[in-house]
C-alpha positions as CSV (number, residue, x, y, z in Angstrom):
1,X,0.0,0.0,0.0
2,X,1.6,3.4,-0.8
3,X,2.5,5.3,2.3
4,X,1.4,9.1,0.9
5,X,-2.1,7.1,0.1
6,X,-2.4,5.9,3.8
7,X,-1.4,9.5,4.9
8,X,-3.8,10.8,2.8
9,X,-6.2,9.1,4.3
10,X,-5.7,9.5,8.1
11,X,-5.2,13.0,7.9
12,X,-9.0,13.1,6.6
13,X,-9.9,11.4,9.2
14,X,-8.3,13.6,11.7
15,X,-10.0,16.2,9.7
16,X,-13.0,14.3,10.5
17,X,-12.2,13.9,13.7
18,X,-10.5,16.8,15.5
19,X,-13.3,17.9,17.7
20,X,-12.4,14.7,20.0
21,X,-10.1,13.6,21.8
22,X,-7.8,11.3,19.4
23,X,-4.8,9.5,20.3
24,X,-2.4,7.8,18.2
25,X,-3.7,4.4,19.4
26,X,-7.1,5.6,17.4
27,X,-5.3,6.7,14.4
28,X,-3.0,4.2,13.8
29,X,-6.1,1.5,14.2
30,X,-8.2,3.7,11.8
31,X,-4.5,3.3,9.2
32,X,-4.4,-1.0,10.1
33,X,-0.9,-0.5,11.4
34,X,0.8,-1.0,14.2
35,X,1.3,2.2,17.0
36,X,5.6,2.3,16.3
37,X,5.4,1.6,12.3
38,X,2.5,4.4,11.7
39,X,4.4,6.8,13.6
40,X,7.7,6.1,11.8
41,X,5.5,6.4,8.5
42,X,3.6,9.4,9.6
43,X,6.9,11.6,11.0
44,X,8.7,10.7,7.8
45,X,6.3,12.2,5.8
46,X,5.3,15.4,7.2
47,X,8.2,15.7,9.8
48,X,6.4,15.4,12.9
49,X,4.4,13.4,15.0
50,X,1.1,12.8,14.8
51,X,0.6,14.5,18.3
52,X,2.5,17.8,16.8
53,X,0.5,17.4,13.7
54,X,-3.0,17.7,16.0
55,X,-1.8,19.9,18.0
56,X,-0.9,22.1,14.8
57,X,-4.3,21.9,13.1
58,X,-6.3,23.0,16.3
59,X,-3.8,25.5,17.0
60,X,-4.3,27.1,13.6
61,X,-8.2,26.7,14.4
62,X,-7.5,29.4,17.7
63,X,-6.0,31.2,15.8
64,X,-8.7,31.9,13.3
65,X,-11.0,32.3,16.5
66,X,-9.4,34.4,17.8
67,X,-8.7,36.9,15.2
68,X,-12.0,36.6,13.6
69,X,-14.4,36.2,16.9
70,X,-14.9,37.7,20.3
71,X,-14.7,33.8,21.8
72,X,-13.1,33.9,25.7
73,X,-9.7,32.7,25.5
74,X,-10.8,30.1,27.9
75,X,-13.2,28.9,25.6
76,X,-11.0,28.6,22.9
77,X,-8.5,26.9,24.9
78,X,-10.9,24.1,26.2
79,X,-11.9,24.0,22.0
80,X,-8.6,23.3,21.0
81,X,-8.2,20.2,23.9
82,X,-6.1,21.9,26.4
83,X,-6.8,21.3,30.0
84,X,-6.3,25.2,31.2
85,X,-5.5,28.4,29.7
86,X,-2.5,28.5,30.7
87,X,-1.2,25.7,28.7
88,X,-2.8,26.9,25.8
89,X,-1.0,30.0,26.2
90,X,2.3,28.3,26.8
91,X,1.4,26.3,23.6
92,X,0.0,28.8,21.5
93,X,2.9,31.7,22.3
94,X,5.5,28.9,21.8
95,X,3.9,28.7,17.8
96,X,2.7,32.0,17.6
97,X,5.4,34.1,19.1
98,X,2.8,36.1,21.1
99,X,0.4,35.2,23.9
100,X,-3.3,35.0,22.9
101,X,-4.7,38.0,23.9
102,X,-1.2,39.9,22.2
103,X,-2.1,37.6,19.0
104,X,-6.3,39.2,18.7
105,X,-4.7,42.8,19.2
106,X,-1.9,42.4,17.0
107,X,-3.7,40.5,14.2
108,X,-6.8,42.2,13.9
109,X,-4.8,45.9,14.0
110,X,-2.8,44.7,10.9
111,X,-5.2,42.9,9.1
112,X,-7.6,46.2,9.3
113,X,-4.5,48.3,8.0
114,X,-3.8,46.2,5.4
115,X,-7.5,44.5,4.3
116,X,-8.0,47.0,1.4
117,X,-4.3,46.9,0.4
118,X,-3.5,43.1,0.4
119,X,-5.8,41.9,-2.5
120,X,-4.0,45.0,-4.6
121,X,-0.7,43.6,-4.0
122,X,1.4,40.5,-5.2
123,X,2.2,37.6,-3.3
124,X,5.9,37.7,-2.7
125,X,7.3,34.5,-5.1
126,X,3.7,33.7,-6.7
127,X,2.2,34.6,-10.0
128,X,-0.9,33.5,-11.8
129,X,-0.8,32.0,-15.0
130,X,-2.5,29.3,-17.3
131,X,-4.6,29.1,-20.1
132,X,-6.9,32.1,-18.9
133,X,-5.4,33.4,-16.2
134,X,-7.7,36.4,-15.6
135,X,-10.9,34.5,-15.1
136,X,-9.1,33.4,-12.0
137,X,-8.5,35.1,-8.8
138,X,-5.7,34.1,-6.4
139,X,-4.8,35.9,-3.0
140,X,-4.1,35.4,0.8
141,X,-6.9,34.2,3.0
142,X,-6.6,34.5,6.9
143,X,-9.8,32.4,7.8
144,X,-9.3,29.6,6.2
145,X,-5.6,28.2,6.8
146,X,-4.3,25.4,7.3
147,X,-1.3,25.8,9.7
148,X,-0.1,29.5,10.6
149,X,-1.8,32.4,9.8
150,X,-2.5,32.2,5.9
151,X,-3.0,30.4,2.9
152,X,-2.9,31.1,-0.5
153,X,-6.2,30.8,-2.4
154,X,-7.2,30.0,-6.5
155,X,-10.9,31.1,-7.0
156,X,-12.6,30.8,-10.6
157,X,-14.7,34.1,-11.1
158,X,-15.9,33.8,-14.8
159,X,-15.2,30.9,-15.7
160,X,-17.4,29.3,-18.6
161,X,-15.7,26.4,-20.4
162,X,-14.2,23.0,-18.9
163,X,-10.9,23.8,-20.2
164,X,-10.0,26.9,-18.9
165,X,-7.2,27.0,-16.0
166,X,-5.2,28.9,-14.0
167,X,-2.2,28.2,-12.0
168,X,-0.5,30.2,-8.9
169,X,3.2,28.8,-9.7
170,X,6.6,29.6,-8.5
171,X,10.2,29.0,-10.8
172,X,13.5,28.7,-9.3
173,X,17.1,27.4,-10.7
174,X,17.3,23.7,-9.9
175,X,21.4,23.8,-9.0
176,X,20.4,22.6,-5.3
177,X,18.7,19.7,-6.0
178,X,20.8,18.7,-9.4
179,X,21.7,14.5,-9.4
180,X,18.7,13.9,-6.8
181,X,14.9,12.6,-6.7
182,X,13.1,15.7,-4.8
183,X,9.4,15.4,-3.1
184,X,7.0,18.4,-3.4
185,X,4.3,18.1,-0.9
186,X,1.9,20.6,0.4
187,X,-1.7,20.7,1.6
188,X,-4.7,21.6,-0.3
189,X,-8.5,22.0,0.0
190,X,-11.0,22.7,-2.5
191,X,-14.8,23.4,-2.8
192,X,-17.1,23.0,-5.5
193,X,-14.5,21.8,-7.6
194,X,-16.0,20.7,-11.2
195,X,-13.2,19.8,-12.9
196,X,-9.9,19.3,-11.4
197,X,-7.7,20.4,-8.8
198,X,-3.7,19.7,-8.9
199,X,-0.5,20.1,-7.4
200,X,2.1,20.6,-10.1
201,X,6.0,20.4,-10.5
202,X,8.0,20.8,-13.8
203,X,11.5,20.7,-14.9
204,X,12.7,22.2,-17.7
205,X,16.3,22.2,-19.4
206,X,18.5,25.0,-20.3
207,X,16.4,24.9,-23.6
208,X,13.2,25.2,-21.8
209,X,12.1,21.0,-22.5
210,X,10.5,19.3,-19.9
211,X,13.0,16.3,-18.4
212,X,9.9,15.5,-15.7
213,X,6.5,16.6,-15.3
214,X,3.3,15.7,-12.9
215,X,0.1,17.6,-12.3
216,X,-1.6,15.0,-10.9
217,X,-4.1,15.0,-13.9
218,X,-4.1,10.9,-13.2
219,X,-5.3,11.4,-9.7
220,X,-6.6,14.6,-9.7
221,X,-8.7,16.1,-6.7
222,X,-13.0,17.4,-7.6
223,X,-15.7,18.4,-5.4
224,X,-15.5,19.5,-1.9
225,X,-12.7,18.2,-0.1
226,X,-11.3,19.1,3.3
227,X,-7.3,19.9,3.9
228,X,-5.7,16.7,2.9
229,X,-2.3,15.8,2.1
230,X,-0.3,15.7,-1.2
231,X,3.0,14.9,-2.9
232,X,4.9,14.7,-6.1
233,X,8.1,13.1,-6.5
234,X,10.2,13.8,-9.9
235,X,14.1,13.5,-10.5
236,X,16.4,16.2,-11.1
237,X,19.3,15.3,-13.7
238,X,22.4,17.2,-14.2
239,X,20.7,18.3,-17.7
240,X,18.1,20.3,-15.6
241,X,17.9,24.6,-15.1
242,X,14.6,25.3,-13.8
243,X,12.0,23.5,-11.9
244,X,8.4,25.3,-11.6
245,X,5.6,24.3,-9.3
246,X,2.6,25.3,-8.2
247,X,-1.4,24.4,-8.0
248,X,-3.8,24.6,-10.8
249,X,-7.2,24.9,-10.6
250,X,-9.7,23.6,-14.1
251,X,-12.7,24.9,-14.5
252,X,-15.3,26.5,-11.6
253,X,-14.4,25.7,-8.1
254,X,-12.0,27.1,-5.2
255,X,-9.1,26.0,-3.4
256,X,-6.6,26.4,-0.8
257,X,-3.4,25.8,-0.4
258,X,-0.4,25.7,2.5
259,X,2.7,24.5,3.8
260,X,4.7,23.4,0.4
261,X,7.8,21.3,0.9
262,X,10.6,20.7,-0.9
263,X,12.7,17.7,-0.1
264,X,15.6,15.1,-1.2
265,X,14.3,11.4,-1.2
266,X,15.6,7.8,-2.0
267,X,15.5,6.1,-5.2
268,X,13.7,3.9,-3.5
269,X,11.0,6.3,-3.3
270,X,9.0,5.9,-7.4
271,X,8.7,8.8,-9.1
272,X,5.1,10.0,-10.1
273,X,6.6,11.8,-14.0
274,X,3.6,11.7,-16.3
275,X,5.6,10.2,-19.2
276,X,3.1,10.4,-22.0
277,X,4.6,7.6,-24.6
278,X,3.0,7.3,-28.5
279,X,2.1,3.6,-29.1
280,X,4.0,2.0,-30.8
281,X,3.4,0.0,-34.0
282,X,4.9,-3.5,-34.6
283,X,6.0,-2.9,-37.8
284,X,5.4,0.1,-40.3
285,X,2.1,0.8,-42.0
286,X,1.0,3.2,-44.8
287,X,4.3,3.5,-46.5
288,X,2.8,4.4,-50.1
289,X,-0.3,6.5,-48.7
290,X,-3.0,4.7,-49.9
291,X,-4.9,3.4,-47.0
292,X,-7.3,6.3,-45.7
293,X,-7.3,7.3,-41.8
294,X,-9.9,7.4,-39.5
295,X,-9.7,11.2,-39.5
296,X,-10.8,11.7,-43.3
């Protein structure tokens, strides 16, 4: 069974779930695997524990309550599972840099002074691009995150035909990761998704051909789905100059986005390149163009 599958899975079911009390016991029954071999699967993928990964999720779920509600601290603190609120406190400041109470002021001073200004300006790093880019939208969102206090967003706007798209992308020079096999991961929700929704990773020569490509078209996410994990896994050859990722969005729908990842893997580790191959004839056909084609 693929391990990024398995992960898939459980962190839905956290998702599902994180308005009780869970413990690893309960997670690794819900995956069929034993308490130490879930745990070495689950840290190896999204470097930490399951614990730290719980903890995470309802941390970044105070946070939004606390910037965008007038919720008691103590009642936020008992929502997100902690036995005082002093612990939370502890907890949150250790994540957030600030104590709760510093965290509402703070937040909701900058986000008034920059609400009207923020959807004027650029993303640091991200552009939007595709086959119709401006029938998109793409932005920061501080309500619905995943971990920390923003995610990116892709939202259609006038979109009309199944085949437009738009992607919010990144390039960089691939020199750091030349020779290796490199993972992108990152965590995406969507809603009302009716065509597809993709991580993407590309790279290109110093000619501009793609060496490796995935978008996930052969496992692509619709619908309404919840934060859930995702990864890529291409190689980087000595031939390689760039390597562009991003997420793409097809046709009408939304989606979120946070935490992207780069990082070096095995060999061991299969690569998901969408190599699109022409059949291949036994023998040639056709050679004095006289048989007519299916197209005439």
């Amino acid at each position: 069974m693929n391990d990024d599958w398995v992960i898939q899975r459980v962190v839905e079911w956290i998702e599902e779930n994180l308005q009780r009390d869970i413990q690893l016991s309960d997670v690794a029954e819900f995956a069929g695997y034993s308490k130490y071999h879930f745990h070495r699967i689950f840290q190896s993928a999204l470097t930490m524990s399951v614990d730290q990964y719980i903890r995470s999720r309802r941390l970044a779920t105070a946070a939004v309550l606390l910037i965008h509600s007038d919720t008691r601290i103590m009642d936020i603190a008992i929502h997100a599972f902690f036995n005082s609120q002093e612990a939370f406190s502890r907890a949150f400041k250790k994540s957030y840099r600030l104590a709760p109470g510093e965290y509402r002021k703070t937040m909701r001073s900058i986000i008034h002074k920059q609400e009207e200004e923020v959807m004027l300006q650029e993303i640091k790093g991200w552009f939007l691009s595709g086959s119709h880019p401006h029938l998109y939208k793409m932005g920061i969102d501080r309500q619905i995150v995943h971990t920390g206090n923003t995610s990116g967003f892709l939202h259609s706007q006038f979109v009309t035909e199944t085949d437009e798209f738009a992607t919010m992308m990144q390039q960089f020079k691939a020199d750091k990761f030349l020779g290796k096999r490199v993972k992108l991961s990152c965590f995406i929700k969507c809603e009302d998704v009716d065509q597809f929704v993709g991580a993407w990773m590309r790279v290109d020569d110093q000619l501009g051909d793609t060496l490796q490509f995935d978008n996930m078209s052969n496992r692509p996410i619709s619908g309404t789905v919840d934060w859930n994990y995702y990864s890529i896994v291409l190689d980087v050859t000595e031939r390689s100059k760039t390597i562009s990722f991003g997420v793409l969005l097809q046709g009408r729908g939304k989606l979120w986005v946070n935490h992207f990842q780069f990082e070096e893997v095995p060999d061991t580790v299969p690569t998901t390149n969408l190599e699109v191959m022409p059949e291949l004839l036994d023998e040639p056909v056709n050679l004095s163009f006289d048989e007519i084609g299916l197209l005439e």
